[in-house]
mmCIF file of the N, C-alpha and C atoms, coordinates in Angstrom:
data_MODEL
# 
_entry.id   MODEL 
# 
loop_
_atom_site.group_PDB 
_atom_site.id 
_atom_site.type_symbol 
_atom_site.label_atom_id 
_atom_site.label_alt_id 
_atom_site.label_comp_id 
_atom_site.label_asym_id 
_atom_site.label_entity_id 
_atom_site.label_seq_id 
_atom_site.pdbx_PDB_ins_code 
_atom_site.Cartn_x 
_atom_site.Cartn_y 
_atom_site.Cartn_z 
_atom_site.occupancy 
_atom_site.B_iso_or_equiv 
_atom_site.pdbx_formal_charge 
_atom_site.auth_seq_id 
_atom_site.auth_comp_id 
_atom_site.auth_asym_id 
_atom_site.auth_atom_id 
_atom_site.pdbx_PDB_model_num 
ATOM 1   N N  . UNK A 1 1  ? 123.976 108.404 111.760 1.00 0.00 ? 1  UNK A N  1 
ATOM 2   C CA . UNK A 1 1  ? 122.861 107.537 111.436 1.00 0.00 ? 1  UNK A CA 1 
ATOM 3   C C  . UNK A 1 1  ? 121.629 108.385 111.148 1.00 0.00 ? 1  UNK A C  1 
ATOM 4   N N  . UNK A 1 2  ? 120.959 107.939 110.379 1.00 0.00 ? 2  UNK A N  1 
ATOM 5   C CA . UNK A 1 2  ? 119.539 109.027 109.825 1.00 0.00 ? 2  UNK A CA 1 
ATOM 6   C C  . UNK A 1 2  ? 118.345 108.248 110.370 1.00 0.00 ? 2  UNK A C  1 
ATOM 7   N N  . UNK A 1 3  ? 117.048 108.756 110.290 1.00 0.00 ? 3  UNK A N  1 
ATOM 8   C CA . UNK A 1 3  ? 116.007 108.337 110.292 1.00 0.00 ? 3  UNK A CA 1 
ATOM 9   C C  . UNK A 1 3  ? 115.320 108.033 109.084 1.00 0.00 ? 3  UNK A C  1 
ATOM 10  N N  . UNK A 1 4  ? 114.311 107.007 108.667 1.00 0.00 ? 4  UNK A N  1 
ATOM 11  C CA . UNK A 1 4  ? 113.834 107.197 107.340 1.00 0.00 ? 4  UNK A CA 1 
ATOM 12  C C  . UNK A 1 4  ? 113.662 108.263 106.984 1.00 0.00 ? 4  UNK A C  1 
ATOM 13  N N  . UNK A 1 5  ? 112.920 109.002 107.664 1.00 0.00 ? 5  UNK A N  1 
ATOM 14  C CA . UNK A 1 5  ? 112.497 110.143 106.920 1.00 0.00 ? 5  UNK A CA 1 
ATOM 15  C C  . UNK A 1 5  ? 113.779 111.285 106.551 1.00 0.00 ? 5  UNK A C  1 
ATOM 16  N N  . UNK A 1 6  ? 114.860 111.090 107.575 1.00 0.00 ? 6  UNK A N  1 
ATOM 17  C CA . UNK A 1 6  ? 115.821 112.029 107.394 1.00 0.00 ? 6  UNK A CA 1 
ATOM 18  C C  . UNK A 1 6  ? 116.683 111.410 106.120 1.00 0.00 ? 6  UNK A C  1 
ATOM 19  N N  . UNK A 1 7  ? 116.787 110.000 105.599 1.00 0.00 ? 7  UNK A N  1 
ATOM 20  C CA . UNK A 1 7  ? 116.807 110.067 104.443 1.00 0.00 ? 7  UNK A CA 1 
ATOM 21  C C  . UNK A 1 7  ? 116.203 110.187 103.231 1.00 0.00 ? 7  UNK A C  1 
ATOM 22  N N  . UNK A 1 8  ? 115.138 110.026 103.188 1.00 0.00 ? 8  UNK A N  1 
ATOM 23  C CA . UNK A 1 8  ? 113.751 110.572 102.383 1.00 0.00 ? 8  UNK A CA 1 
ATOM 24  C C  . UNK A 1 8  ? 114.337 111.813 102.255 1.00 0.00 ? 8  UNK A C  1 
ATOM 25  N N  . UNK A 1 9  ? 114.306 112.948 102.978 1.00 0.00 ? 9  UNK A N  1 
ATOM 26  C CA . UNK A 1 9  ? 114.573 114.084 102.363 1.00 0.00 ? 9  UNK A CA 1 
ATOM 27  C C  . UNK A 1 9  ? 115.751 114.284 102.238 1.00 0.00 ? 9  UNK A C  1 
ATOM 28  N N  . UNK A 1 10 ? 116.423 113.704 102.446 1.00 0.00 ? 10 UNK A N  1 
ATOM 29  C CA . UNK A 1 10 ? 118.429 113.978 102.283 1.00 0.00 ? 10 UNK A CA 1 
ATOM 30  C C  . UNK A 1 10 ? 118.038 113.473 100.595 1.00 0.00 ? 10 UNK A C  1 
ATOM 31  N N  . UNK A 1 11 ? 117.927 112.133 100.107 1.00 0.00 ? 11 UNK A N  1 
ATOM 32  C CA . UNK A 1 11 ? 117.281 111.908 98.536  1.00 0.00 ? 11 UNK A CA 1 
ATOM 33  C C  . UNK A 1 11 ? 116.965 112.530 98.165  1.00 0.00 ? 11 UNK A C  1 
ATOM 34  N N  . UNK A 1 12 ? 115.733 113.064 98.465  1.00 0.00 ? 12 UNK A N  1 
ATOM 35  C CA . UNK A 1 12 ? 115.510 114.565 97.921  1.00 0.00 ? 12 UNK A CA 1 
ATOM 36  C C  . UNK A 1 12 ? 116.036 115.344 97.572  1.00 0.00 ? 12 UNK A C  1 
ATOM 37  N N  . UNK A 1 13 ? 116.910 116.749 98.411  1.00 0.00 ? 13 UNK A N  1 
ATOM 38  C CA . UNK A 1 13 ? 117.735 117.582 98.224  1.00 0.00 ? 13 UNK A CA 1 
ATOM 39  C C  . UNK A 1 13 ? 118.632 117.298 97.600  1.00 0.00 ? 13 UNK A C  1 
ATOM 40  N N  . UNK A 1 14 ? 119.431 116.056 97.570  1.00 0.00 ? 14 UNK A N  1 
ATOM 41  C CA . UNK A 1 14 ? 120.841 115.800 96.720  1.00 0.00 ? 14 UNK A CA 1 
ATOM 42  C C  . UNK A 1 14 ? 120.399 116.111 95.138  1.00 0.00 ? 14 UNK A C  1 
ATOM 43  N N  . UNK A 1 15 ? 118.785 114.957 95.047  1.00 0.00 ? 15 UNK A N  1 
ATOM 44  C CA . UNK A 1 15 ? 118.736 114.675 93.367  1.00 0.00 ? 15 UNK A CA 1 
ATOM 45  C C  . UNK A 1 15 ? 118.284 116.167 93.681  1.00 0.00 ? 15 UNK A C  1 
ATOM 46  N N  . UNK A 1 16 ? 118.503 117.573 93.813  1.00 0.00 ? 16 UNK A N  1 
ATOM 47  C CA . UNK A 1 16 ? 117.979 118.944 93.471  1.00 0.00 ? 16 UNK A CA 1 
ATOM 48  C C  . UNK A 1 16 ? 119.258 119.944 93.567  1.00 0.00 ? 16 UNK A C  1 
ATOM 49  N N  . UNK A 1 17 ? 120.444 119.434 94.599  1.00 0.00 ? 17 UNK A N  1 
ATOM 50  C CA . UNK A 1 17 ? 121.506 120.409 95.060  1.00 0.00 ? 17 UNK A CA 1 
ATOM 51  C C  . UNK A 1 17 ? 121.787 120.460 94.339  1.00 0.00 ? 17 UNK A C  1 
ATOM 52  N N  . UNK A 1 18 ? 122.768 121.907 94.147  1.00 0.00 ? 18 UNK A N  1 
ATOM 53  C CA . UNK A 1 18 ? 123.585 122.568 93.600  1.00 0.00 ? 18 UNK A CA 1 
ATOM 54  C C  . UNK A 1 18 ? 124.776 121.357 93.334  1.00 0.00 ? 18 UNK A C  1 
ATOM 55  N N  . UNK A 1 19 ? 125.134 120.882 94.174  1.00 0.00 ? 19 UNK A N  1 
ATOM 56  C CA . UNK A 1 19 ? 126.246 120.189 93.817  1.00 0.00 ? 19 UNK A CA 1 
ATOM 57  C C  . UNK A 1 19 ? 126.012 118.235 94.060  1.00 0.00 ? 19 UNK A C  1 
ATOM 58  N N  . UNK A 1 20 ? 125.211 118.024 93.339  1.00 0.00 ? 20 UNK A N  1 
ATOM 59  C CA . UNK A 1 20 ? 125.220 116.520 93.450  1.00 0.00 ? 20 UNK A CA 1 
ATOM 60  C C  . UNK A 1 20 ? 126.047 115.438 94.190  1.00 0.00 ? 20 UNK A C  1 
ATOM 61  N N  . UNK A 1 21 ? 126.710 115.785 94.082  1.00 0.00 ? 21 UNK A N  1 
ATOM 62  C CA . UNK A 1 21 ? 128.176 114.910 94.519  1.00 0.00 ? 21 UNK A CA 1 
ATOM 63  C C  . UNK A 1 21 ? 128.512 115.562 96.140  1.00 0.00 ? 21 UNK A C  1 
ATOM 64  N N  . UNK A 1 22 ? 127.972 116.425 96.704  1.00 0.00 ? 22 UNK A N  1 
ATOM 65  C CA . UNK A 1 22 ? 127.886 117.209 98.187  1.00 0.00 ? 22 UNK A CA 1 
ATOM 66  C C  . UNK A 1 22 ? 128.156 115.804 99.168  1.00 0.00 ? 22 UNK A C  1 
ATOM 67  N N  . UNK A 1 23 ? 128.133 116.048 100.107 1.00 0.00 ? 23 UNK A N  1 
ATOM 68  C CA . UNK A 1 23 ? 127.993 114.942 101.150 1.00 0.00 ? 23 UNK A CA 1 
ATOM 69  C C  . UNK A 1 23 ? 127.180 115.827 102.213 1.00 0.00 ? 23 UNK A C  1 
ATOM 70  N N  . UNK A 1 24 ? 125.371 114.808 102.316 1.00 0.00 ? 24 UNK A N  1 
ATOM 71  C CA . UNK A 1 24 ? 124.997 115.430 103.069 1.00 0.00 ? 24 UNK A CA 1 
ATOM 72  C C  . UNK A 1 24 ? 124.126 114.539 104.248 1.00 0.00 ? 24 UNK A C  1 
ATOM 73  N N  . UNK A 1 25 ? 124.490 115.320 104.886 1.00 0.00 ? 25 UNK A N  1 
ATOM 74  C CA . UNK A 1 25 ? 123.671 114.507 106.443 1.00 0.00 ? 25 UNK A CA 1 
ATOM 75  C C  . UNK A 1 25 ? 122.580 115.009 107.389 1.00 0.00 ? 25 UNK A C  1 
ATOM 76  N N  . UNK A 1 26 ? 122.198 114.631 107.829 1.00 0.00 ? 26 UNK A N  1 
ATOM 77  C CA . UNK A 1 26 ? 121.233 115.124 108.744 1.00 0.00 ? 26 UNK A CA 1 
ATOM 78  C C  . UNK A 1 26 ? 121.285 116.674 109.352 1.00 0.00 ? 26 UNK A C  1 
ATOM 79  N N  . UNK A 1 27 ? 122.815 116.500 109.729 1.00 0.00 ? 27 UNK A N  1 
ATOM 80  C CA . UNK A 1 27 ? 123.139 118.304 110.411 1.00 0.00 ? 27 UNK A CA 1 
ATOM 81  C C  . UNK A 1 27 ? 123.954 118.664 109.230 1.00 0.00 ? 27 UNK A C  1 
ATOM 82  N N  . UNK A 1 28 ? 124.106 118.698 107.770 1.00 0.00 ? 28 UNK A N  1 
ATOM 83  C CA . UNK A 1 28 ? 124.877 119.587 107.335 1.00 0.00 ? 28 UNK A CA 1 
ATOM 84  C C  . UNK A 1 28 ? 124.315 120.638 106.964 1.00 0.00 ? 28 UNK A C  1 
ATOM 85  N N  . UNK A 1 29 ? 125.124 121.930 107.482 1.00 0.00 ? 29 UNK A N  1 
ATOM 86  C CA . UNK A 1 29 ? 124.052 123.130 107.362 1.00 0.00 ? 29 UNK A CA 1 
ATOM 87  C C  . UNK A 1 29 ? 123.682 123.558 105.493 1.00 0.00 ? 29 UNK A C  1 
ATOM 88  N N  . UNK A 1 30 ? 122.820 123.422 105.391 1.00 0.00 ? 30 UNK A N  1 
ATOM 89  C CA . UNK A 1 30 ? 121.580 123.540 103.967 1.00 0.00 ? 30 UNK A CA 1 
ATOM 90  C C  . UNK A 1 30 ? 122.298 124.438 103.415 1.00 0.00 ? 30 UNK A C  1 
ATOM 91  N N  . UNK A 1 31 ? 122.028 125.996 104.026 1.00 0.00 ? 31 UNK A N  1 
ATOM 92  C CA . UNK A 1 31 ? 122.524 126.921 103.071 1.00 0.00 ? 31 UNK A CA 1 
ATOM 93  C C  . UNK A 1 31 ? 123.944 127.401 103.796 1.00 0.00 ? 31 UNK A C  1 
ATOM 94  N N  . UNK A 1 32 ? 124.254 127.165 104.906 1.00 0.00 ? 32 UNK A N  1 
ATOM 95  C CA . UNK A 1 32 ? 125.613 127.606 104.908 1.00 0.00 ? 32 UNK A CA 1 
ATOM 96  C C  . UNK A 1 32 ? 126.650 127.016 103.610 1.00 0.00 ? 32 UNK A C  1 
ATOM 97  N N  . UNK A 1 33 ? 126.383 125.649 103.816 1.00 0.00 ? 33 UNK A N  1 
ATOM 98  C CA . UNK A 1 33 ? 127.880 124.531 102.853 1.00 0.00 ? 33 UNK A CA 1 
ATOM 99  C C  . UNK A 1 33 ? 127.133 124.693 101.829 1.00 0.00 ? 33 UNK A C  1 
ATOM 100 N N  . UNK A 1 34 ? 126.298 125.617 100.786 1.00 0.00 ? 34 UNK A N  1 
ATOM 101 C CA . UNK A 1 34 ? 125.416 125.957 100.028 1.00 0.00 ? 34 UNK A CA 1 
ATOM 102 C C  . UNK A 1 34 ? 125.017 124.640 99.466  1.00 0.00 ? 34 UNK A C  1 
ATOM 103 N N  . UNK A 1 35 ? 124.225 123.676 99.586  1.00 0.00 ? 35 UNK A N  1 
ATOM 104 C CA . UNK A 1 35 ? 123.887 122.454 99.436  1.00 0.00 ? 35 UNK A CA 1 
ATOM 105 C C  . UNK A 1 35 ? 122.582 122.936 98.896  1.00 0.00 ? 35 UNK A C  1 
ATOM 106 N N  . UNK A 1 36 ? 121.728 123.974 98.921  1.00 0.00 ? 36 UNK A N  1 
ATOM 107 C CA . UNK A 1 36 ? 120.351 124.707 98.566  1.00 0.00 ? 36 UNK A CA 1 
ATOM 108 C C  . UNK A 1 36 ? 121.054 126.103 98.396  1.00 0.00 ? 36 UNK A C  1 
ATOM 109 N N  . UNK A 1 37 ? 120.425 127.018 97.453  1.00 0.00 ? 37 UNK A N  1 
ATOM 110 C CA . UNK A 1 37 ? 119.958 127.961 97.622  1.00 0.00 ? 37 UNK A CA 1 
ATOM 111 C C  . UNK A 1 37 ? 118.591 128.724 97.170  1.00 0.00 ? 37 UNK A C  1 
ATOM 112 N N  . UNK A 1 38 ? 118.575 129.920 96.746  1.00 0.00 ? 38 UNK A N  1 
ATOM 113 C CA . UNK A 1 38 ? 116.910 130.709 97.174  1.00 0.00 ? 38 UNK A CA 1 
ATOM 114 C C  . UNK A 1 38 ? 116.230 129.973 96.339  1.00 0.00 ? 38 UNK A C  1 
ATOM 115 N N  . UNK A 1 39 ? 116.629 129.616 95.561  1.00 0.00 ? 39 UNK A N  1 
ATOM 116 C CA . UNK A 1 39 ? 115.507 128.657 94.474  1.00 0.00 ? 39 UNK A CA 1 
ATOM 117 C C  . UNK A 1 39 ? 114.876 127.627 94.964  1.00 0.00 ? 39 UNK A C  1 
ATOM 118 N N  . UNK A 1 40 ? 115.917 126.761 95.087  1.00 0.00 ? 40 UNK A N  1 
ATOM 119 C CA . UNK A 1 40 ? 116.280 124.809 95.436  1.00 0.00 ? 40 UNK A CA 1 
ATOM 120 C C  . UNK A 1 40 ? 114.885 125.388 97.046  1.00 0.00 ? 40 UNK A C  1 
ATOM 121 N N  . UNK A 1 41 ? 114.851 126.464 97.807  1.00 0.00 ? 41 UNK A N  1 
ATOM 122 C CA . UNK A 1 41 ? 113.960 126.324 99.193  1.00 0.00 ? 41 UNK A CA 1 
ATOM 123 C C  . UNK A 1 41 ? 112.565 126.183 98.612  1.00 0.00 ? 41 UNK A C  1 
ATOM 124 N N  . UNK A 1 42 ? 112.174 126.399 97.540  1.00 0.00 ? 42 UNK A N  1 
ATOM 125 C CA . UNK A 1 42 ? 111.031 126.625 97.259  1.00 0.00 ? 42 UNK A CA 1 
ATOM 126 C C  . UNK A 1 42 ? 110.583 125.483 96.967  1.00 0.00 ? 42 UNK A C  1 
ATOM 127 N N  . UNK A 1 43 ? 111.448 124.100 96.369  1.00 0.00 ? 43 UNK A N  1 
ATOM 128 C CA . UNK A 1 43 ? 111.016 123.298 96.089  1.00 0.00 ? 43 UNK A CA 1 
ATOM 129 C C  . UNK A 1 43 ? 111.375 122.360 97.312  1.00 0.00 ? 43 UNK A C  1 
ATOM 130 N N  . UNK A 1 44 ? 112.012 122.122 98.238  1.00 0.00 ? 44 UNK A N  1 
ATOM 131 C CA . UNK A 1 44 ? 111.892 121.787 99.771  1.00 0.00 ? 44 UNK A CA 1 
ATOM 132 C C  . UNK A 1 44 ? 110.719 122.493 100.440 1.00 0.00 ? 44 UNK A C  1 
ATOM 133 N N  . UNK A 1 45 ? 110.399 123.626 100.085 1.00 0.00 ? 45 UNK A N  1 
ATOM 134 C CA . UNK A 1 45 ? 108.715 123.804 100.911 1.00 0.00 ? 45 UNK A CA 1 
ATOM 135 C C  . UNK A 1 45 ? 108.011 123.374 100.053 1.00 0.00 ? 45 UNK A C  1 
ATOM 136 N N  . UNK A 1 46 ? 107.316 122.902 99.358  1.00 0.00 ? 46 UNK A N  1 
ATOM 137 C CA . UNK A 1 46 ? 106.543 122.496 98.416  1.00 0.00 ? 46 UNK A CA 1 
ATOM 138 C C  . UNK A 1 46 ? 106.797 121.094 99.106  1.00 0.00 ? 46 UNK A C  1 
ATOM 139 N N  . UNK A 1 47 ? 107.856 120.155 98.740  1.00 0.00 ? 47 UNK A N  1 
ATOM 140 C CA . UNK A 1 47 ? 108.105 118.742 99.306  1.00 0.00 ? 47 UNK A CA 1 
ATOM 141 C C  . UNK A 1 47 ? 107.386 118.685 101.226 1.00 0.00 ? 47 UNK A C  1 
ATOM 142 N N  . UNK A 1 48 ? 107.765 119.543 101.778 1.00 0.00 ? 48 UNK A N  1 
ATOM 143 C CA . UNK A 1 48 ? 107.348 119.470 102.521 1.00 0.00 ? 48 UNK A CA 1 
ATOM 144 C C  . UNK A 1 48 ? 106.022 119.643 102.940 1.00 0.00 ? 48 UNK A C  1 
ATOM 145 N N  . UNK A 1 49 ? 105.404 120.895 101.965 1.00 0.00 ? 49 UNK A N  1 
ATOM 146 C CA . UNK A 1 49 ? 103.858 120.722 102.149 1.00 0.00 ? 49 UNK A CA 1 
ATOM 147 C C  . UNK A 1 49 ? 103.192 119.680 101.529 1.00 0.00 ? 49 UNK A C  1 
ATOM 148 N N  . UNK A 1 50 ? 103.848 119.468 100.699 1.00 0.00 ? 50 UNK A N  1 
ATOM 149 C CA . UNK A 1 50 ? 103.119 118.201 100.120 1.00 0.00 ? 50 UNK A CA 1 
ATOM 150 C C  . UNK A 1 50 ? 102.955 116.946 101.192 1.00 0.00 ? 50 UNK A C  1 
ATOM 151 N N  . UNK A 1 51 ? 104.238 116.326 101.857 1.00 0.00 ? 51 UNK A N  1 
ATOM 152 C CA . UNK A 1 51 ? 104.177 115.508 102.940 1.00 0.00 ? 51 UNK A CA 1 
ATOM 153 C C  . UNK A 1 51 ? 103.130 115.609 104.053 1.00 0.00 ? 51 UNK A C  1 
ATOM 154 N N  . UNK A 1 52 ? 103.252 116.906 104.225 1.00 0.00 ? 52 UNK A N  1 
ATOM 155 C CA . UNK A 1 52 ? 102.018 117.289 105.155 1.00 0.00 ? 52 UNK A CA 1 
ATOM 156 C C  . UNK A 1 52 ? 100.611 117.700 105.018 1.00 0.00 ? 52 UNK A C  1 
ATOM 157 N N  . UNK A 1 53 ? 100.579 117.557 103.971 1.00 0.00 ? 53 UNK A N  1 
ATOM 158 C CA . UNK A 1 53 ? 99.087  117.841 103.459 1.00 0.00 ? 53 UNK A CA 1 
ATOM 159 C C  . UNK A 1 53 ? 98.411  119.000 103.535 1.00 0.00 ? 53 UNK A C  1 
ATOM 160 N N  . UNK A 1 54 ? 99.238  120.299 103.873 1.00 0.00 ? 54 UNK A N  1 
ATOM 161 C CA . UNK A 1 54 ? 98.735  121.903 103.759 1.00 0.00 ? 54 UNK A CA 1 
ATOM 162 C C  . UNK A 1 54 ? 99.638  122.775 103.809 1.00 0.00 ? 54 UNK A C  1 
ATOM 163 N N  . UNK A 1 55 ? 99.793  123.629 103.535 1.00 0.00 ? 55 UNK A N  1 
ATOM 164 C CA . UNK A 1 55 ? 100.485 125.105 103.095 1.00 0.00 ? 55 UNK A CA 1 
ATOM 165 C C  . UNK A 1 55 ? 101.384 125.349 104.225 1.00 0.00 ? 55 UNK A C  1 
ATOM 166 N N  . UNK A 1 56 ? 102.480 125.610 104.217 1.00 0.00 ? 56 UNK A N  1 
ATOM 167 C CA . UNK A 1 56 ? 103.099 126.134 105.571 1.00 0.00 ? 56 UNK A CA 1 
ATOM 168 C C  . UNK A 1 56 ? 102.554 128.142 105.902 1.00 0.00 ? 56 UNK A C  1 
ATOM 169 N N  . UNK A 1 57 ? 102.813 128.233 106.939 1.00 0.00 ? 57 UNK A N  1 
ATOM 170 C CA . UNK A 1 57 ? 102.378 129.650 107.733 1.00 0.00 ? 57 UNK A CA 1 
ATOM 171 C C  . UNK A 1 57 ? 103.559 130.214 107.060 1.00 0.00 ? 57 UNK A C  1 
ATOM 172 N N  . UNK A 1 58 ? 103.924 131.947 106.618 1.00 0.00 ? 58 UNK A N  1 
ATOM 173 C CA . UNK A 1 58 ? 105.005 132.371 107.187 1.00 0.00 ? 58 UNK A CA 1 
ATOM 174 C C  . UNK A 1 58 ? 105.926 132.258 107.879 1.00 0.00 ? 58 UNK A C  1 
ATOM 175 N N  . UNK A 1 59 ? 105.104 132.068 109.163 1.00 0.00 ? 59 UNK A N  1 
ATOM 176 C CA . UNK A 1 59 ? 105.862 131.696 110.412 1.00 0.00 ? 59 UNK A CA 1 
ATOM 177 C C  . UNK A 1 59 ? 106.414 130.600 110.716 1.00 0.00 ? 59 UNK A C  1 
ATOM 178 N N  . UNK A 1 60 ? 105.899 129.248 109.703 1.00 0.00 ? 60 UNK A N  1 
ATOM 179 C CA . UNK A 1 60 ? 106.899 128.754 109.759 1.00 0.00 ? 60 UNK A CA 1 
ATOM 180 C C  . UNK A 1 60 ? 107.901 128.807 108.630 1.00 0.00 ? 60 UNK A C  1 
ATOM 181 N N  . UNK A 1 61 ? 107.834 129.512 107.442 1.00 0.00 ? 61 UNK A N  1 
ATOM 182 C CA . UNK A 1 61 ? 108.737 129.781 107.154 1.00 0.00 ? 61 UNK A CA 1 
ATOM 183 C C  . UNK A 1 61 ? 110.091 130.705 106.867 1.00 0.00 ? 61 UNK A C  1 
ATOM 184 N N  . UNK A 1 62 ? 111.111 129.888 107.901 1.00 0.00 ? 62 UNK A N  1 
ATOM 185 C CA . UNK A 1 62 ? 111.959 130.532 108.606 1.00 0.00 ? 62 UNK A CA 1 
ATOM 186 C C  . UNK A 1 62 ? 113.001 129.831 108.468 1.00 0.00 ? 62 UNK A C  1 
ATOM 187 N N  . UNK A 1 63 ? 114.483 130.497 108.180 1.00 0.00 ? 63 UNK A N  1 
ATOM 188 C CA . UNK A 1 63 ? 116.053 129.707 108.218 1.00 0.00 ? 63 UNK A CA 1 
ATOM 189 C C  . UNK A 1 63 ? 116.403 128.549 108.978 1.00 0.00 ? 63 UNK A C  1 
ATOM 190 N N  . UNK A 1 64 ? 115.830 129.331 110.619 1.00 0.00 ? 64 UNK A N  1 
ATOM 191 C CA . UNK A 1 64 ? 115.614 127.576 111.676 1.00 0.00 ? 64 UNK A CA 1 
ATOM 192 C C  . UNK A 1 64 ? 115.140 126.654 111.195 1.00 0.00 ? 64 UNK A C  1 
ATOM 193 N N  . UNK A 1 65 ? 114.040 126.739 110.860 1.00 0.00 ? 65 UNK A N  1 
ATOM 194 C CA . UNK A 1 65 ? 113.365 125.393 110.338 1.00 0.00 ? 65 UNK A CA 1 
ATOM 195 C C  . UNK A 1 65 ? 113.654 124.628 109.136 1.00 0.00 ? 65 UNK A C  1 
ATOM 196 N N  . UNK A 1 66 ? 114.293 125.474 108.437 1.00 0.00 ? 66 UNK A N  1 
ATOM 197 C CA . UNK A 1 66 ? 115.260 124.645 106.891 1.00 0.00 ? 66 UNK A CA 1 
ATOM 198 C C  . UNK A 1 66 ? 116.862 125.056 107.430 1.00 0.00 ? 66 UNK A C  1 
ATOM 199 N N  . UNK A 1 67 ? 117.351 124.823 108.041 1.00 0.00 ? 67 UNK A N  1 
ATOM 200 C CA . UNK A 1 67 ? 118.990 125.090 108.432 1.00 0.00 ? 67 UNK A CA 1 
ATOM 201 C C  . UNK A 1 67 ? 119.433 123.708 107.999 1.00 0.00 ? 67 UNK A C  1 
ATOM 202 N N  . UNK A 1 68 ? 119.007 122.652 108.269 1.00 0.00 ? 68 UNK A N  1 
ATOM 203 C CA . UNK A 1 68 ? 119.601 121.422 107.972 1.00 0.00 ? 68 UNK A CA 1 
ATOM 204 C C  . UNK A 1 68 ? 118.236 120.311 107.698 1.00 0.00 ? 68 UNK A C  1 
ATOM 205 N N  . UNK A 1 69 ? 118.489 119.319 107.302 1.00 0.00 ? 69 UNK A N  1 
ATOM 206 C CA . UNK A 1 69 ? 117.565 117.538 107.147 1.00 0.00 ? 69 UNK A CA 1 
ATOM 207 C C  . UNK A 1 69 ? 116.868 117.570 108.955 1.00 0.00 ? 69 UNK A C  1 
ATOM 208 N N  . UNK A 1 70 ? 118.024 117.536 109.453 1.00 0.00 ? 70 UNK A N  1 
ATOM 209 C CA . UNK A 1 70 ? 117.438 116.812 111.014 1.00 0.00 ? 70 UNK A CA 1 
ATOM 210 C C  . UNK A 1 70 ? 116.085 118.386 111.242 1.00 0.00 ? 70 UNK A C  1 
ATOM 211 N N  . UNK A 1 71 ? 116.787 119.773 111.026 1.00 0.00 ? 71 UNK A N  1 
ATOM 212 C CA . UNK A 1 71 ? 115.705 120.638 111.532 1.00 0.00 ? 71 UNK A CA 1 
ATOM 213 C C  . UNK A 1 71 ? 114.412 120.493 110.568 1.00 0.00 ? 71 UNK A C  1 
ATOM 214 N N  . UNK A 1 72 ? 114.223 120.306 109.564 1.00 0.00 ? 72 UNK A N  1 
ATOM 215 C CA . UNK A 1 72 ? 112.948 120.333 108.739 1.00 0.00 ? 72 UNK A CA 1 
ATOM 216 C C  . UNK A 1 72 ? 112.342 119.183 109.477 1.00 0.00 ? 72 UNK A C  1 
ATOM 217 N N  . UNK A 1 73 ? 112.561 117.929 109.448 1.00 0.00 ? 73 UNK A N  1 
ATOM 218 C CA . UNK A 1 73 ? 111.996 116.848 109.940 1.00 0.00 ? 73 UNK A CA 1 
ATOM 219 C C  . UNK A 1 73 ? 111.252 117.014 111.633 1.00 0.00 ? 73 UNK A C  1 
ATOM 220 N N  . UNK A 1 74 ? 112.570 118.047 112.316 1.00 0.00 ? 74 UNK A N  1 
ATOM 221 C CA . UNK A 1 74 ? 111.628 118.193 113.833 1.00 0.00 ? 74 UNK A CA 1 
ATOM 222 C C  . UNK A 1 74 ? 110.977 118.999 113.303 1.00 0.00 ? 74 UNK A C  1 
ATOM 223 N N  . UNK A 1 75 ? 110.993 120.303 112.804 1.00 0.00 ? 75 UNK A N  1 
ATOM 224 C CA . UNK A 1 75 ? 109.536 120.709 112.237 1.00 0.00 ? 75 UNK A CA 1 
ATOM 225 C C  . UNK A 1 75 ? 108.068 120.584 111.918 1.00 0.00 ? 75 UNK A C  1 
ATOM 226 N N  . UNK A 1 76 ? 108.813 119.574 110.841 1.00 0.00 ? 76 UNK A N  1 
ATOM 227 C CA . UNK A 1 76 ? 107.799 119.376 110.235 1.00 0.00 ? 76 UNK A CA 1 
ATOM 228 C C  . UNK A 1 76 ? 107.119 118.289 109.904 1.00 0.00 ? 76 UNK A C  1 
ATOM 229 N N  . UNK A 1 77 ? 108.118 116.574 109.784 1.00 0.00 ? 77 UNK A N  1 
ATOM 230 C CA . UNK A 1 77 ? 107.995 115.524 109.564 1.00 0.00 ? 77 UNK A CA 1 
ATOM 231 C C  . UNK A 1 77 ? 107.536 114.792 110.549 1.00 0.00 ? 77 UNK A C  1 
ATOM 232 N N  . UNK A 1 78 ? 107.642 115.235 112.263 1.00 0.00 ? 78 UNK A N  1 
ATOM 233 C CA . UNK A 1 78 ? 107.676 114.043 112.661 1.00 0.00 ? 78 UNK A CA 1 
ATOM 234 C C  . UNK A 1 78 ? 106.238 113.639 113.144 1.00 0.00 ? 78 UNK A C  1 
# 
């Protein structure tokens, strides 16, 4: 089961993945099941700064915090 927002950005990433047709969920790992790669992150941080209304740190950007839907959202969404 997702949260709005964890489908908000699951919508997201699909209309951008590598493989459209993926099946993705809250915990499927982002770049392990390559569902993103180095490109596709740039436009998930952007989505995400945009949601939040300012620039992310370095520090937060980090593999933990984009590993999957559910980790960006404790990050960053909630």
């Amino acid at each position: 089961m997702c949260t709005e927002r964890e489908q908000e950005l699951i919508d997201f990433i699909r209309a951008r993945a590598r493989n459209r047709s993926a099946t993705i969920t809250p915990t499927t790992p982002l770049f392990k099941d390559r569902v993103l790669d180095s490109i596709n992150i740039l436009g998930l941080i952007g989505y995400v700064e945009a949601r939040i209304g300012r620039k992310l740190s370095a520090r937060e950007i980090v593999m933990a915090n984009f590993a999957s839907v559910r980790d960006v959202v404790r990050a960053f969404l909630v």
